[in-house]
DOKESE-277584 format. One record per residue: x, y, z of N, C-alpha, C, O, CB in turn; residue number from 1. Coordinates in Angstrom, 3 decimals, decimal comma. Glycine has a CB too. Layout:
<rs>
<<X Y Z> <X Y Z> <X Y Z> <X Y Z> <X Y Z> NUM>
...
</rs>
This chain:
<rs>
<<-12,125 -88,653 5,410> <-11,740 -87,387 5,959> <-10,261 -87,111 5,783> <-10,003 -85,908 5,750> <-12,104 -87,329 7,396> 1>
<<-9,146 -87,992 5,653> <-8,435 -87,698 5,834> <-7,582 -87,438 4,566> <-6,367 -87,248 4,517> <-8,247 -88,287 6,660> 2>
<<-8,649 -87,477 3,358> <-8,276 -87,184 1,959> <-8,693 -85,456 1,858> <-8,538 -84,944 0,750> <-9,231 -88,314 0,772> 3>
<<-9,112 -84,745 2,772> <-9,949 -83,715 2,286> <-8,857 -82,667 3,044> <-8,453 -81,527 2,816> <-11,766 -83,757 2,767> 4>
<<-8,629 -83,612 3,989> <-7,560 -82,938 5,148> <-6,567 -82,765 4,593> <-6,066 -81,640 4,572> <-7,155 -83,664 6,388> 5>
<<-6,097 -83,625 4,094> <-4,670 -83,111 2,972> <-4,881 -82,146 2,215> <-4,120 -81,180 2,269> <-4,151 -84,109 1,878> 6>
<<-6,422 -82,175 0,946> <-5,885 -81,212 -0,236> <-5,788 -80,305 0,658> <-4,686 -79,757 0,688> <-6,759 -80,809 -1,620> 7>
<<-7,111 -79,688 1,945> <-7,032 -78,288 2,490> <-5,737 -78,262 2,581> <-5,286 -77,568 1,669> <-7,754 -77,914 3,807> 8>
<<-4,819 -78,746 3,336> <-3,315 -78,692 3,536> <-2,915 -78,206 2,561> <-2,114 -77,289 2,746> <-2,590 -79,825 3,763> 9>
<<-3,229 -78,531 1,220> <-2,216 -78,075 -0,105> <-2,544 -77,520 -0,764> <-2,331 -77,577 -1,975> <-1,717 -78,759 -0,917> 10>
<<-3,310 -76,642 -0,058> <-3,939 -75,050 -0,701> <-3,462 -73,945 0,361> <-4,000 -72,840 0,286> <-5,952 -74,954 -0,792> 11>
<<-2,495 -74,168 1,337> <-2,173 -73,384 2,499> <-0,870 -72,515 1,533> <-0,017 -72,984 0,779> <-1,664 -74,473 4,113> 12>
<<-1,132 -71,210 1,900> <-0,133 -70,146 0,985> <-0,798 -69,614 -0,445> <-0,711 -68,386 -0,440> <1,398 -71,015 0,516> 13>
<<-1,148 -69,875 -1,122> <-2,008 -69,523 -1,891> <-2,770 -68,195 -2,168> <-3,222 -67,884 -3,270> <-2,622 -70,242 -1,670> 14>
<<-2,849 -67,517 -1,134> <-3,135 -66,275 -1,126> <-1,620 -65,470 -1,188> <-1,559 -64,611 -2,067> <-4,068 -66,002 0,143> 15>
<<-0,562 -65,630 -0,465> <0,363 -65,003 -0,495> <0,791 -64,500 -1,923> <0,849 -63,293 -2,155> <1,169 -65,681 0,144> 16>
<<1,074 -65,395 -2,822> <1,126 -64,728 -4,226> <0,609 -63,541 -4,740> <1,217 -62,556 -5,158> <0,664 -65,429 -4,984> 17>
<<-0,780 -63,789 -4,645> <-1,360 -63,240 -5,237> <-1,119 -61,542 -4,446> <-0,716 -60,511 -4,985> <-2,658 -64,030 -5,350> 18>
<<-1,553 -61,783 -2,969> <-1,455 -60,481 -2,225> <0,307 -59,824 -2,628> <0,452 -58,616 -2,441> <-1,761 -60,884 -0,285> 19>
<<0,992 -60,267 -2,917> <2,188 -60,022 -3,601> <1,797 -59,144 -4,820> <1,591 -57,931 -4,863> <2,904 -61,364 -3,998> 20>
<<1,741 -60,254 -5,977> <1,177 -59,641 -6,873> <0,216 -58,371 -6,942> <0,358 -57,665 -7,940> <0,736 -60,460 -7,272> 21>
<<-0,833 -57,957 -5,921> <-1,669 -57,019 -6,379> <-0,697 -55,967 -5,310> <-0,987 -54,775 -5,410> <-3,533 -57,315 -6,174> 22>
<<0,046 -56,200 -4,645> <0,690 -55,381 -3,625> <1,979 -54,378 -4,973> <2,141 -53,161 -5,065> <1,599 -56,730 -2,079> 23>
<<2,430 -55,133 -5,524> <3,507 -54,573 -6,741> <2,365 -53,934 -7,583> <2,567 -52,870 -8,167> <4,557 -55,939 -7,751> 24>
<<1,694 -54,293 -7,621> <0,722 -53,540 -8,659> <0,241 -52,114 -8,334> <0,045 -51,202 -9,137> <-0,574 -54,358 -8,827> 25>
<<0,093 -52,104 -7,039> <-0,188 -50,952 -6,731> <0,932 -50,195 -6,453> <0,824 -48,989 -6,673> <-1,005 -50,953 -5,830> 26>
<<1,998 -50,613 -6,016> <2,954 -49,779 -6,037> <3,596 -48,926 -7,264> <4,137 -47,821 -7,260> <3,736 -50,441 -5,547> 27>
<<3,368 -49,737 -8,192> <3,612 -49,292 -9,814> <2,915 -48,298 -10,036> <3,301 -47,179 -10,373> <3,246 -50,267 -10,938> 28>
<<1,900 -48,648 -9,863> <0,672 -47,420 -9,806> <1,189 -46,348 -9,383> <1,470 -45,346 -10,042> <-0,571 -47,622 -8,865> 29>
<<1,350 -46,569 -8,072> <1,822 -45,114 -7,404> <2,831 -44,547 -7,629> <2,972 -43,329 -7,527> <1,956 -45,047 -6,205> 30>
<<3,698 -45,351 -7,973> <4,751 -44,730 -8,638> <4,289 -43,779 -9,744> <4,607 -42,602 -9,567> <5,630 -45,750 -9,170> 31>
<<3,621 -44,059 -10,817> <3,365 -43,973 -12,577> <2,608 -42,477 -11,783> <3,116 -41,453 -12,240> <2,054 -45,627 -13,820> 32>
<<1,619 -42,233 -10,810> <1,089 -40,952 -9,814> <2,112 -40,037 -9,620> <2,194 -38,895 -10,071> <0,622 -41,373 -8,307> 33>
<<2,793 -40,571 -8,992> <3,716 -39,710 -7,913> <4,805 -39,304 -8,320> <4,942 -38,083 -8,261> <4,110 -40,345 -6,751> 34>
<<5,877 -40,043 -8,828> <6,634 -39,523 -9,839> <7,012 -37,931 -10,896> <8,030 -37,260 -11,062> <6,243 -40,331 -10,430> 35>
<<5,419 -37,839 -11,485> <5,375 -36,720 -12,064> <5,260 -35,593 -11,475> <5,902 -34,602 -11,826> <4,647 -36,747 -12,758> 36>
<<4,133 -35,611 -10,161> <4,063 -35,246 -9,239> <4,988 -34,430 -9,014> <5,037 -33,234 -9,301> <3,913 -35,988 -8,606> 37>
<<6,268 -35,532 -8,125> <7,605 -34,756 -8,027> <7,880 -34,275 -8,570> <8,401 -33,286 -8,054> <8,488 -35,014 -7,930> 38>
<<7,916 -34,283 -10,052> <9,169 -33,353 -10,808> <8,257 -32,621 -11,165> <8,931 -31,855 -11,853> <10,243 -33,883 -12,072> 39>
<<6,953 -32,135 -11,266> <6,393 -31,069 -11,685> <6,689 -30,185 -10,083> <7,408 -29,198 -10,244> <4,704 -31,391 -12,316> 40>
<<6,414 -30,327 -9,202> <7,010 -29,823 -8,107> <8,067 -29,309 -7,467> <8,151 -28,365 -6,681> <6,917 -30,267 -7,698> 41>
<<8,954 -30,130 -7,952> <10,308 -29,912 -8,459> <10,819 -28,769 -9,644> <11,951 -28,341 -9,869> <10,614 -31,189 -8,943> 42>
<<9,984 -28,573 -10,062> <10,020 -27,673 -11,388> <9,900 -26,200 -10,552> <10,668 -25,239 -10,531> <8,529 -28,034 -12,687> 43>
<<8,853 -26,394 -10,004> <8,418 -25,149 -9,938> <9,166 -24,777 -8,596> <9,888 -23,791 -8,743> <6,806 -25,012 -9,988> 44>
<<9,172 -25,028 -8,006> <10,031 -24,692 -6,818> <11,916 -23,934 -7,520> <12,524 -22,904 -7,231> <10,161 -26,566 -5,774> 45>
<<12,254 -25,147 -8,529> <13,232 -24,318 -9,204> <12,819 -22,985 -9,972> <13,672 -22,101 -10,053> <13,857 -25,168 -10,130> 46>
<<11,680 -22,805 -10,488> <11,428 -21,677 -11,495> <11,311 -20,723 -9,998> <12,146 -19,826 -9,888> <9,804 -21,840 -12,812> 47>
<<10,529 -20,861 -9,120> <10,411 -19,722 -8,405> <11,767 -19,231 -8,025> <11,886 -18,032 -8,275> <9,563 -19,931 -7,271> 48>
<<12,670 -19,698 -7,577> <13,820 -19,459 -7,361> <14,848 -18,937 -8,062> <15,954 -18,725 -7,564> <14,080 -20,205 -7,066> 49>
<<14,473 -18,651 -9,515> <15,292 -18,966 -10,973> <14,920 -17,527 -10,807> <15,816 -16,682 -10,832> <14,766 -20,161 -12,510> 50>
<<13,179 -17,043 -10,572> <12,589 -15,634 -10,414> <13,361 -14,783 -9,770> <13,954 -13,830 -10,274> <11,386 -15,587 -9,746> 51>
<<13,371 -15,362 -7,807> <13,886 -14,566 -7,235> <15,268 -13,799 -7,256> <15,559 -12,667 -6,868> <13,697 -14,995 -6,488> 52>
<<16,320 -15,196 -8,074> <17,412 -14,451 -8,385> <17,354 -13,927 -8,992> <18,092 -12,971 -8,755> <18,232 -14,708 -8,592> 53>
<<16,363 -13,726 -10,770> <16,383 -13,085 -11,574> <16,098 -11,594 -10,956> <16,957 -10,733 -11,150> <15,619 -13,654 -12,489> 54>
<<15,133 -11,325 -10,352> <14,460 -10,417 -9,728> <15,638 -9,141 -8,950> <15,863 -7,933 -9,032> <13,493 -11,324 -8,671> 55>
<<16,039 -10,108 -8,349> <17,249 -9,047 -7,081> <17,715 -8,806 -8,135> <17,549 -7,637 -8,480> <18,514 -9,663 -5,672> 56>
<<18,621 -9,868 -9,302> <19,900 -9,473 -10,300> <19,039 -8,003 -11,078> <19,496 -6,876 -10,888> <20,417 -11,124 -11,741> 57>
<<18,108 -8,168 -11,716> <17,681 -6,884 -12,201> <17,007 -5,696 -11,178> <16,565 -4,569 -11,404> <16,702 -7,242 -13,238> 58>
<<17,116 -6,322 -10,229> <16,921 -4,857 -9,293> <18,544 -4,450 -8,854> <18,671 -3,580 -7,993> <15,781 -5,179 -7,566> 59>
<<19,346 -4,858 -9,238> <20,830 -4,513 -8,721> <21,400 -3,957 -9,863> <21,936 -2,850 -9,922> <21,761 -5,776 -8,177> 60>
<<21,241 -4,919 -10,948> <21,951 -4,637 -12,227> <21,245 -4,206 -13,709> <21,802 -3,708 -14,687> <22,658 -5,849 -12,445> 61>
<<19,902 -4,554 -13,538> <19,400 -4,549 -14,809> <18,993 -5,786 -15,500> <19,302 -6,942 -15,211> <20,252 -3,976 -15,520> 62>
<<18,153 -5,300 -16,581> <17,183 -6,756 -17,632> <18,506 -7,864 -17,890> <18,778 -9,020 -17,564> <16,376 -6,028 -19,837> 63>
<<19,152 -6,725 -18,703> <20,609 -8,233 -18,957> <20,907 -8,928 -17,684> <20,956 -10,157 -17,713> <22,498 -7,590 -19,463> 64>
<<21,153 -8,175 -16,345> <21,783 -9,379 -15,637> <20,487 -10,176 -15,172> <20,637 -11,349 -14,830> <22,840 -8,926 -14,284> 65>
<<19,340 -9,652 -15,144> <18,085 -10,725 -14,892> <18,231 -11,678 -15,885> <18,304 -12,810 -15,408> <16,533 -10,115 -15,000> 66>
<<18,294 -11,638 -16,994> <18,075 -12,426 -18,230> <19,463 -13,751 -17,882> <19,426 -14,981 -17,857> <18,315 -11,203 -19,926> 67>
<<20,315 -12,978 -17,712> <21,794 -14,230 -17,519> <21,554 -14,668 -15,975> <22,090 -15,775 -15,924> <23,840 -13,346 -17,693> 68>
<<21,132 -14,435 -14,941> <20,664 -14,865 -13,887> <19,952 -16,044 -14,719> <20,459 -17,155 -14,880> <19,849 -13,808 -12,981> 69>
<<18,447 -15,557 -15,327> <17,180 -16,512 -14,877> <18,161 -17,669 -15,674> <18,137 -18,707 -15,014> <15,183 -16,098 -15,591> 70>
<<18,844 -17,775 -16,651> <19,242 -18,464 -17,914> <20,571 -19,348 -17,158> <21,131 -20,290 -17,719> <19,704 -17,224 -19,368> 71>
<<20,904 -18,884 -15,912> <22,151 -19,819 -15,651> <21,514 -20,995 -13,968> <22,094 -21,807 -13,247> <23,942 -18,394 -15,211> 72>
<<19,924 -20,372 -14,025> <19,193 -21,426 -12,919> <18,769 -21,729 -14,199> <17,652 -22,026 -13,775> <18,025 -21,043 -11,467> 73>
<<18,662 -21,923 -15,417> <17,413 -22,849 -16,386> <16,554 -22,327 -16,727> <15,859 -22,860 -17,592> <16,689 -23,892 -15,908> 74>
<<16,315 -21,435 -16,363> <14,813 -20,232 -17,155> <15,210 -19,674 -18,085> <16,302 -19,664 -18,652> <14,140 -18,854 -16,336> 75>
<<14,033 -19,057 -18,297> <13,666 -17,997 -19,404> <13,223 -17,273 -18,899> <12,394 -17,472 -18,011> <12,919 -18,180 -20,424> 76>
<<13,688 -15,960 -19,355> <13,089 -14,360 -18,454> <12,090 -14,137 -19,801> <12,447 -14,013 -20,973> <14,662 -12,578 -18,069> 77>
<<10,706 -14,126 -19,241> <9,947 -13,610 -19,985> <9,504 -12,491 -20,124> <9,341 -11,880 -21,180> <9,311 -14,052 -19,971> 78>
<<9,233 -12,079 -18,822> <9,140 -10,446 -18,660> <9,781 -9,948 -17,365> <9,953 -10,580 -16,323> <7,556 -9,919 -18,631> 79>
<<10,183 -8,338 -17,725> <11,207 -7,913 -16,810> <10,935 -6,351 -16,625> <11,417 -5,530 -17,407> <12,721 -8,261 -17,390> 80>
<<10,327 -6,080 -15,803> <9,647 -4,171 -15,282> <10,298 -3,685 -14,721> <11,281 -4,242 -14,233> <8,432 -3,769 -14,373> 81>
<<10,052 -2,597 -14,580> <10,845 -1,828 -13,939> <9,757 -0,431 -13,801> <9,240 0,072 -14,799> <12,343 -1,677 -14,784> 82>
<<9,544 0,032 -12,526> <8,677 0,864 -11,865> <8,973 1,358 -10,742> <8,613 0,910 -9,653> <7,670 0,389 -11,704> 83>
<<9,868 2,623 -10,999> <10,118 2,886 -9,529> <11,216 2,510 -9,028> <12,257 2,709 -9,655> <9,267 2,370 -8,741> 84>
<<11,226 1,706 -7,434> <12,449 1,195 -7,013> <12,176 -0,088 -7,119> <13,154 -0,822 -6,972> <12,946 1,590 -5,720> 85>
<<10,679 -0,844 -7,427> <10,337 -2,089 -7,890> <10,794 -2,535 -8,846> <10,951 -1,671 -9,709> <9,321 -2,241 -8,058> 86>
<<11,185 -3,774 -9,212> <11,243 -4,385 -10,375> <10,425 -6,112 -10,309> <10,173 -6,989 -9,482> <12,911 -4,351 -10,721> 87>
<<10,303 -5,902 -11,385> <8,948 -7,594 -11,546> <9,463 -8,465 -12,613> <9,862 -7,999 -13,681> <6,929 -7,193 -12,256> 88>
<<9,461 -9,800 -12,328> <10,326 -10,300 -13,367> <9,590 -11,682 -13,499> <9,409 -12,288 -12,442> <12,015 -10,349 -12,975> 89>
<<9,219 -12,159 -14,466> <8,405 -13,400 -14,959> <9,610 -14,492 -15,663> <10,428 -14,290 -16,561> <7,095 -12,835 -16,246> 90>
<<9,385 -15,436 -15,022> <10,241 -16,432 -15,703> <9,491 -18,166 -16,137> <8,571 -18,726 -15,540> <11,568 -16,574 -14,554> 91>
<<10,143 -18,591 -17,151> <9,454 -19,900 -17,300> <10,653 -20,881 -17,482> <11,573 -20,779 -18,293> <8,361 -19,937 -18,593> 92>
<<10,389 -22,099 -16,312> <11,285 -23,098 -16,763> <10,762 -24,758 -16,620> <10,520 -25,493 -15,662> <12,597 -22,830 -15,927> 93>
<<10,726 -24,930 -18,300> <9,629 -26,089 -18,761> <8,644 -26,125 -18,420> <8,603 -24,970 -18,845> <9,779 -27,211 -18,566> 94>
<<7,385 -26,348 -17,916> <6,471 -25,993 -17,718> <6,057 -24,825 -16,693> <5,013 -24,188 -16,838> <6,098 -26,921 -17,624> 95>
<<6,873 -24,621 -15,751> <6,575 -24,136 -14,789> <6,929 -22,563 -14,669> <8,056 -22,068 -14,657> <7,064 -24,930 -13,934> 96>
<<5,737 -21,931 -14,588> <6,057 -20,470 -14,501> <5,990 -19,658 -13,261> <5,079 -19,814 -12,447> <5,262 -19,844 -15,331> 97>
<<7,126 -18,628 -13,081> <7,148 -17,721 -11,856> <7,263 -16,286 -12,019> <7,909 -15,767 -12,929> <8,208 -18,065 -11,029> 98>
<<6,506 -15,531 -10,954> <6,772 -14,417 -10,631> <7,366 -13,940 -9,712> <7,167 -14,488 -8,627> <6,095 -14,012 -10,634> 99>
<<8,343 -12,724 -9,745> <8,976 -12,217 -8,536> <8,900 -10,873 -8,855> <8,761 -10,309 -9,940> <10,418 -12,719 -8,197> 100>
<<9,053 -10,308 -7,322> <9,700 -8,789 -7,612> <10,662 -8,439 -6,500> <10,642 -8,903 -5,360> <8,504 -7,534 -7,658> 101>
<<11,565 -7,494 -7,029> <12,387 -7,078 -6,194> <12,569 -5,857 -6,003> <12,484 -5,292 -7,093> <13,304 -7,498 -6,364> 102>
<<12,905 -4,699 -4,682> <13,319 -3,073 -4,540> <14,602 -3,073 -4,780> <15,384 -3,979 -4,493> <13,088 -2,314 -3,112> 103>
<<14,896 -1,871 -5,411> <16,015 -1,495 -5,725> <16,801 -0,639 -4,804> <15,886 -0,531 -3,987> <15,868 -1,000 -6,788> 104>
<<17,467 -0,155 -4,437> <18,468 0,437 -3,177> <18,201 1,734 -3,553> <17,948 2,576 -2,691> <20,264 0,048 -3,106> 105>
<<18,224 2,032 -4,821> <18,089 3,572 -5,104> <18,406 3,954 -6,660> <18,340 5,125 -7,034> <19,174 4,416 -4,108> 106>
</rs>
């Protein structure tokens, strides 16, 4: 008995590794998930914003200052209306596309 009693003894920890090991593993994982996640999220939250300034700037000033607006947040003014005291302005920056509109004062 007291040979059996030892090896058990020297198999104590043995799991810890491993639960290590599959513990980093999954974290990698989630990372390699989540990561993109963010920055596609990240994206778009900037494009909407890239819109709204574009949007007011061409409801204040016009397509050019929408266009140098969307272009100095990182967009591209793709499309830019004008109807009224409305104006609508589409922007894309890297994947992520937005719409806005803005009234004009008069």
């Amino acid at each position: 008995m007291g040979g059996a009693r030892s090896r058990i003894g020297s198999d104590r920890g043995q799991v810890a590794p491993l639960v290590l090991g599959l513990l980093a593993v999954a974290v990698a994982v989630l990372l390699l998930v989540l990561v993109p996640l963010g920055r596609a999220a990240q994206q778009r939250a900037a494009a909407r914003s890239a819109a709204d300034a574009a949007a007011l700037a061409g409801a204040a000033e016009g397509e050019d200052a929408a266009r140098d607006v969307a272009a100095a947040n990182g967009a591209e003014l793709v499309t830019w209306r004008a109807e009224g005291l409305d104006v609508w302005v589409v922007v894309t920056l890297g994947d992520a596309r937005a719409e806005a509109k803005a009234r004009r004062d008069r």
